[in-house]
N, C-alpha and C positions, 0 to 999 in steps of 0.2 A: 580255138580251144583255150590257148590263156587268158582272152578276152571273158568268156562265162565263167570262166575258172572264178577270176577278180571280181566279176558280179555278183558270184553266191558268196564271195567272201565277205563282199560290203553288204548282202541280203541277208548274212547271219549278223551282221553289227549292227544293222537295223532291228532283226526282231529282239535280239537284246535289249537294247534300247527299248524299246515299246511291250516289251513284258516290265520293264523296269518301271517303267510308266503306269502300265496294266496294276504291278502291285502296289504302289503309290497310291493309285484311284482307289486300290481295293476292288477291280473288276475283271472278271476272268479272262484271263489272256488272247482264247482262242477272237473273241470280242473285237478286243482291238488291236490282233493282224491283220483279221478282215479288212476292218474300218485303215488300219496304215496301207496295207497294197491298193484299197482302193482309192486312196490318198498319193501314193504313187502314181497311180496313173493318170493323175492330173497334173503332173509335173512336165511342163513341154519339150519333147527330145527325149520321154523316156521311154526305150524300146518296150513293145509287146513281147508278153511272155506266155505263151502257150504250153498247155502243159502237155504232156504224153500218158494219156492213160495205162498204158504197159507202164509206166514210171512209178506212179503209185501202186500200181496193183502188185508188182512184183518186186519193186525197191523198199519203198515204204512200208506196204501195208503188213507184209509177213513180219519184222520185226516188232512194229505195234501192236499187233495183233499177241503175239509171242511176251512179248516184255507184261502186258495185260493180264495174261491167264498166269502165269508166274506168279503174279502177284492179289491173285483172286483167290478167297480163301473157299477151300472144300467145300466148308462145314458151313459155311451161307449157303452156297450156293446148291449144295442137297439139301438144306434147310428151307431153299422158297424155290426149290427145284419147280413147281406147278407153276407159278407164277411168273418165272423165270421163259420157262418153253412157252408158255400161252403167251407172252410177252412178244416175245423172238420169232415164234411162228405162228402161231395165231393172231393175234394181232398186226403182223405183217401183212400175212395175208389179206384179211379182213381191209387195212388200211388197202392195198393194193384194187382191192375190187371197187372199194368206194370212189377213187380217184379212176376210176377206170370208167364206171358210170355216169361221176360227174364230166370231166374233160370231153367222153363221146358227144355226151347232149349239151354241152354248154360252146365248146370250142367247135369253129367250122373245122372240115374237114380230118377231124379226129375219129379213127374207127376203134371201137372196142379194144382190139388188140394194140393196137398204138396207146389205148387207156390205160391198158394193164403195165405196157414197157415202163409208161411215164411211174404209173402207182409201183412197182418195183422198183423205180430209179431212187425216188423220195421216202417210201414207208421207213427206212432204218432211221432210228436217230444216233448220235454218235456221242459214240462216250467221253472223250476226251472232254468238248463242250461241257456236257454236265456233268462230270465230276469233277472240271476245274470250276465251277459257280459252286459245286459247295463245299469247296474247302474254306470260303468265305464265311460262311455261315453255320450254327450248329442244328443240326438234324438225327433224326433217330438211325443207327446204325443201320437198321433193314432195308431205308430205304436209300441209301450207297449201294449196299451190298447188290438192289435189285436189278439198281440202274448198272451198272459195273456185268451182271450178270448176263444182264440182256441183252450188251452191246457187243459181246462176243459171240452170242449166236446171231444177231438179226440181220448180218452185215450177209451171212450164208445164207438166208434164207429170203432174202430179198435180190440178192444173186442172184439165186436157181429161178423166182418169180422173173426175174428180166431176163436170163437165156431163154427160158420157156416162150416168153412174150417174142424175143427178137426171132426165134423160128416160126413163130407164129402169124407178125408182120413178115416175112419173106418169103413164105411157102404160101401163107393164104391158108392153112390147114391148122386145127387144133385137136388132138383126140385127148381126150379128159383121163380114159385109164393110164394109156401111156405117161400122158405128163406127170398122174400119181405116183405111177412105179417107177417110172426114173426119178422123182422130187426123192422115194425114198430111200432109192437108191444112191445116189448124190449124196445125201445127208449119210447115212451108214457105213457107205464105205469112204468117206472121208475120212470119219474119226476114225475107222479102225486101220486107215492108211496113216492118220497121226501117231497112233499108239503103237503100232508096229515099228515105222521110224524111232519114236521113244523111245523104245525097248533099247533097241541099236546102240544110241545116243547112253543110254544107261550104261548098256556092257560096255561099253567104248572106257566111260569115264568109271566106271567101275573096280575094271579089272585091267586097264591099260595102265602105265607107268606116265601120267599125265601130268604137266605142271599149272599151276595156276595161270600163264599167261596159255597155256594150251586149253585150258577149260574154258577161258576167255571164247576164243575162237572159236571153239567146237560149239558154245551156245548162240553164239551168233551165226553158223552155218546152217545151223538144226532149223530154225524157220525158214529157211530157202528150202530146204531139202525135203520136207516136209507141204509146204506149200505148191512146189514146181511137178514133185512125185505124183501128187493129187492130182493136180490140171493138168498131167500128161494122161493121165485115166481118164477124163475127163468127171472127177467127182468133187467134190468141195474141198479147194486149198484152204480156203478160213476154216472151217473144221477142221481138216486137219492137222493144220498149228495149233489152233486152240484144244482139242483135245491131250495132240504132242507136249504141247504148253503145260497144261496140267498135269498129266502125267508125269514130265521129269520133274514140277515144281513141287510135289506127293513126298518125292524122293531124296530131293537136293541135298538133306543130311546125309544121306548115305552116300553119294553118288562127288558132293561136292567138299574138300580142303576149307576149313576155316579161312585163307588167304583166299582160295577162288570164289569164295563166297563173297567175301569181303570187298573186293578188288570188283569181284564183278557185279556186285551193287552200282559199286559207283560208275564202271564204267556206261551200264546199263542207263540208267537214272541220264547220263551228260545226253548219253545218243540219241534217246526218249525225247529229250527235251529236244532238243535240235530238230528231228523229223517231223514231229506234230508242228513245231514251232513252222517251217518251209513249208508246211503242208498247207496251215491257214493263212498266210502272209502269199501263197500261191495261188489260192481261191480269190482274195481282191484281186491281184496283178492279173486274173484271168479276163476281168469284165470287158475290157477293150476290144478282145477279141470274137466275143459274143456276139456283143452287140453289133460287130462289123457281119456277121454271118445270118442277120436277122433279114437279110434282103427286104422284100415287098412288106414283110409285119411290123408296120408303126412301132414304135418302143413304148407309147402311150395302151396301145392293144395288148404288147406284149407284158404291161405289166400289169394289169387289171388280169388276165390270167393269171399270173404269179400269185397276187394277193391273193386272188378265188383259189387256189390250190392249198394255200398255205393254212388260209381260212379252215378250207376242208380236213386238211392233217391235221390242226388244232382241234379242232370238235371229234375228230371221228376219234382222236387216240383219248380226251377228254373220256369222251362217250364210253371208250372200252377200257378205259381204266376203274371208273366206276361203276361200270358193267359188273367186271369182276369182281367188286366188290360185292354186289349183292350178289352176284353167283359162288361169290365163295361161303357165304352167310348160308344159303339154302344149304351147298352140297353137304358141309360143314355135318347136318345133321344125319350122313350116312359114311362119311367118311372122316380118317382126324387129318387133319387141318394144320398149319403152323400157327396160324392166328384167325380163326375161328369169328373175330367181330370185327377185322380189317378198320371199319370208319366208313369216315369220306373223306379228312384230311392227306391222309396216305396216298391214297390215290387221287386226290387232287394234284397233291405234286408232282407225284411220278407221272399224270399226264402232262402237265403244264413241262415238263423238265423233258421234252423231246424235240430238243435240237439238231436239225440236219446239220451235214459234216463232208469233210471231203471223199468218202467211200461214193456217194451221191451225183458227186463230179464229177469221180471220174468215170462212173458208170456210163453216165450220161455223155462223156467226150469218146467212150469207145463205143458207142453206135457206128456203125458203119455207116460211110458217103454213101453209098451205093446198097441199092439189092442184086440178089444175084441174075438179073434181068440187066444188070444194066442201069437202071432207072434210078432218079437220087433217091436219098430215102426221105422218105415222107418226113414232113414236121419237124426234122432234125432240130433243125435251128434253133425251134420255137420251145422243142423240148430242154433243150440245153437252154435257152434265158430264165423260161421258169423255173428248172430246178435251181441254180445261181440266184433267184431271187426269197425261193424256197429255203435256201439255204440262209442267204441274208438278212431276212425276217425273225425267223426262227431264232439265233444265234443273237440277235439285237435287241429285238423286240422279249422273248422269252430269256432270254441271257440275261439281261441287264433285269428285268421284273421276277424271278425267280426267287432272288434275294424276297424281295420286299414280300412274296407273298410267304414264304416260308415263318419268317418273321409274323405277318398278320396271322398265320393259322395256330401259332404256338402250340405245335403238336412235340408231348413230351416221349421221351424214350421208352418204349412199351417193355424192352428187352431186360433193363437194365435199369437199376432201384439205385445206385450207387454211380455218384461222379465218374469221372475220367481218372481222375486225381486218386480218389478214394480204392477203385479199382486197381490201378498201380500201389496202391500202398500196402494192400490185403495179398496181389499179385507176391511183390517183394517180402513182404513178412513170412509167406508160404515156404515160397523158396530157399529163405533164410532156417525156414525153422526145417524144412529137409536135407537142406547141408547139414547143420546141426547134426541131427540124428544119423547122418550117415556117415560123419565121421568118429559120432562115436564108439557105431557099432562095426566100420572095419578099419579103424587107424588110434582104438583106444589107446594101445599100449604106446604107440609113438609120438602121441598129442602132449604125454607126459614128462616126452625128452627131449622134443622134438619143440625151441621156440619159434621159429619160424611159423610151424604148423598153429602154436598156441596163439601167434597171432592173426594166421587164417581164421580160428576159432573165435578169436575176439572182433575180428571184423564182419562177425555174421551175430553173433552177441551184440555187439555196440554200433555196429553200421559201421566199423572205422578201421581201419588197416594201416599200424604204425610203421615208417622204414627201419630197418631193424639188421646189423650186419652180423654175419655167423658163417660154421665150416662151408666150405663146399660140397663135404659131403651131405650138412646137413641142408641145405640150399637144393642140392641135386633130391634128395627125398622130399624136401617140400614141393619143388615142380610138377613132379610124380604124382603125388597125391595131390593137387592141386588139379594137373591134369583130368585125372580120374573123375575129381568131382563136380570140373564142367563139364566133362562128359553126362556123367552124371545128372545133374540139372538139364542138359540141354534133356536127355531122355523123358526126364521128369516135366517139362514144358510142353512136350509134343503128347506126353499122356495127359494133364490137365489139359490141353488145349480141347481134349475129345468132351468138354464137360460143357454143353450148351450155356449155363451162363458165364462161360466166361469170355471176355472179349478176345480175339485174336489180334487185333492191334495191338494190344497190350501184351502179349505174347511173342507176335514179331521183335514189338520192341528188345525183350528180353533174353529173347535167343541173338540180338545183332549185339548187345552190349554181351554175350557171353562171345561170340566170336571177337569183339574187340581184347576184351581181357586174354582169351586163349592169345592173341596176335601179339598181346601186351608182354606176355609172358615168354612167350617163341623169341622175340626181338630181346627180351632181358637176358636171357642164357646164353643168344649169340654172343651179345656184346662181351660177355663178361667169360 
């Protein structure tokens, strides 16, 4: 116990260390923990690490999944809502069958249904990957938004395609209605098993007498509970976090203390980092073990598979990204559209930007040894090398090249006429010029006795807020109305934010810098 204890302690100093590296290069991290675990494993004496599927699926992956949709804005993601589900489930699928066709006819001993497990194991791409390659680089907001949006459904939907398949290798039987009415059963009552928990989680933190380190906790509980709820039903736990997810995230002004807001940014953001961080520094240190289970199939076989599978995910999701493209161009002229002339730049990159991820992995480590016969299970082995190479391609090959094409397509911001910079500065004038007006239509009469206040006023006048010492009584009514007026603003940010052009990044920003200031202010009246 205190032996692996010491080992994930010197396995978090590591990936430390090689994100520090990662931002040095300027290359996305997930990148190169693969490349250090698999660097690991060429160091002599150094134990095999095997991961436990039950590890990721119930440790890991409800908090990432959770910490995700928190942080996924509404108003994208009803904005390419079409785009988003054809993404996540159609194109899943889609991918699924492809890889099920090719592996039956190309690979000995591969039956259809063993196709389908494989094409379920590999269809999701994973977000973590692409959206840490493009934080490197500058890209049009939509296409974050989409990747971001997709990665929270596809991981469900690729799921249900691999229970379906693993009943399907083990029984020998597939009936097609059934499989539809549970897929959309599965899918339905997950989310509404998410939002129910929400609900809960709301009243809890709503109407209970909770402190900021208690709001801590309770949002870190709420993805288990939500996750474990689900899979005891047997309906989709990633749905229903990610629903749960959104839902409290809708709410969190209401629901969340400036300090638990605050506090649980940061805490959130350290944890975040850490999980994803084990999770691909996991994936390299996994390779030894693979390959020791690949018995009778050369590693030279077994990876000319890989490449052919990988090949095939590159093209098929290429294929259906620009697919959609002209199917959104046709439908376009019977229904409206978010963006009505798509391109091909856009969805050149959102196909090229689908990196496998450790959801993949562990999908593929929880196949069962056995059927319920008794008998091994077919191709294990062979499935788990490919997806491992599936995943190491994708991530290297598309990771590392993302950049550069992003770059060659110089595709400009469709959304958005105005800088980042420019946006923030229209953003804060706005805001400035609604304090203004609201103090002087309900704090006229005291802005004239009142300097403290006069200099609230002068620092939305001048940008600048002098130090300034006065009564305590008059200190205690400046608080007050000070109060009032980030309240105020914050109210005033969440109804501009409903305004399509305006950024929500930029928005976020300026509801964290008003809870800093509110914290600013709470901490000055303690002291003093």
């Amino acid at each position: 116990m205190l032996e692996n204890f010491i080992q994930y302690i010197a396995l978090i100093i590591i990936i430390l260390l090689l994100v520090m590296l990662a931002q040095k290069l300027k290359i996305a991290y997930p990148i190169v923990l693969v490349l250090g675990g698999l660097a690991l494993c060429a160091i002599p004496g150094m134990p095999a690490v095997s991961i436990n599927p039950e590890l990721i699926f119930l440790i890991f992956l409800p908090p990432l999944l959770y910490e995700a949709a928190w942080y996924t804005s509404w108003k994208d993601l009803w904005r390419w809502r079409r785009v988003v589900t054809s993404f996540a489930f159609l194109i899943v699928i889609v991918t699924s069958f492809v890889v099920a066709l090719v592996s039956s006819s190309l690979i000995p001993g591969f039956t259809l249904a063993l196709g389908f497990l494989l094409g379920g194991i590999v269809s999701p791409p994973d977000a973590v990957s692409a959206t840490s390659v493009l934080k490197y680089v500058k890209v049009p907001k939509r296409l974050s938004a989409i990747v971001e949006g997709e990665s929270l459904l596809n991981d469900a939907s690729s799921l249900i395609v691999f229970r379906f398949a693993l009943i399907a290798v083990d029984t020998g039987r597939f009936v097609f209605q059934e499989a539809a009415f549970s897929f959309v059963t599965v899918i339905v009552m997950g989310i509404v098993t998410g939002v129910l928990i929400g609900m809960i989680y709301y009243a809890i933190h709503r109407w209970l007498p909770t402190t900021p380190n208690m709001d801590i906790v309770l949002t870190f509980t709420a993805p288990y509970v939500m996750y474990i709820a689900a899979e005891w039903f047997h309906f989709s736990g990633v749905l229903a976090v990610v629903s749960g997810g959104l839902y409290l995230s809708a709410r969190s002004h209401l629901i969340l203390s400036t300090a638990s807001r605050l506090r649980g940014s940061n805490v959130w953001s350290a944890i975040g980092f850490v999980l994803n961080g084990l999770v691909f520094m996991l994936i390299g240190l996994e390779l030894p073990v693979i390959i020791n289970g690949l018995g009778d199939v050369s590693i030279g076989t077994a990876i000319w598979y890989g490449v052919l599978i990988t090949v095939v995910l590159i093209i098929t999701r290429l294929l259906s990204t620009l697919g959609a493209s002209v199917f959104t161009v046709f439908i376009s002229r019977y229904i409206t559209t978010a963006d009505s002339r798509p391109g091909w730049k856009g969805p050149l990159l959102l196909g090229w930007a689908g990196m496998r991820g450790v959801v993949s992995l562990a999908a593929a480590l929880s196949i069962p040894l056995t059927l319920n016969s008794g008998q091994p299970w077919p191709q294990r082995n062979l499935i788990l090398f490919i997806t491992f190479t599936v995943i190491l391609l994708t991530l290297v090959v598309q990771g590392l090249t993302l950049p550069l094409l992003i770059r060659w397509v110089k595709m400009e911001d469709p959304d958005y006429d105005k800088s980042p910079e420019e946006q923030e500065q229209a953003l804060r004038l706005q805001l400035s010029d609604l304090s203004l007006r609201y103090l002087d239509e309900h704090h006229a009469e005291a802005l004239s006795n009142s300097k403290p206040l006069q200099t609230l006023k002068n620092r939305f006048e001048n940008d600048q807020l002098e130090s300034e010492e006065d009564t305590s009584h008059e200190l205690e009514h400046y608080r007050q109305v000070y109060l009032q007026l980030l309240s105020h603003q914050r109210e005033s940010l969440h109804h501009i934010n409903k305004q399509q052009s305006v950024n929500e990044e930029m928005v976020r920003k300026y509801l964290n810098l008003l809870d800093l200031e509110e914290e600013k202010l709470r901490l000055r009246f303690e002291k003093e």
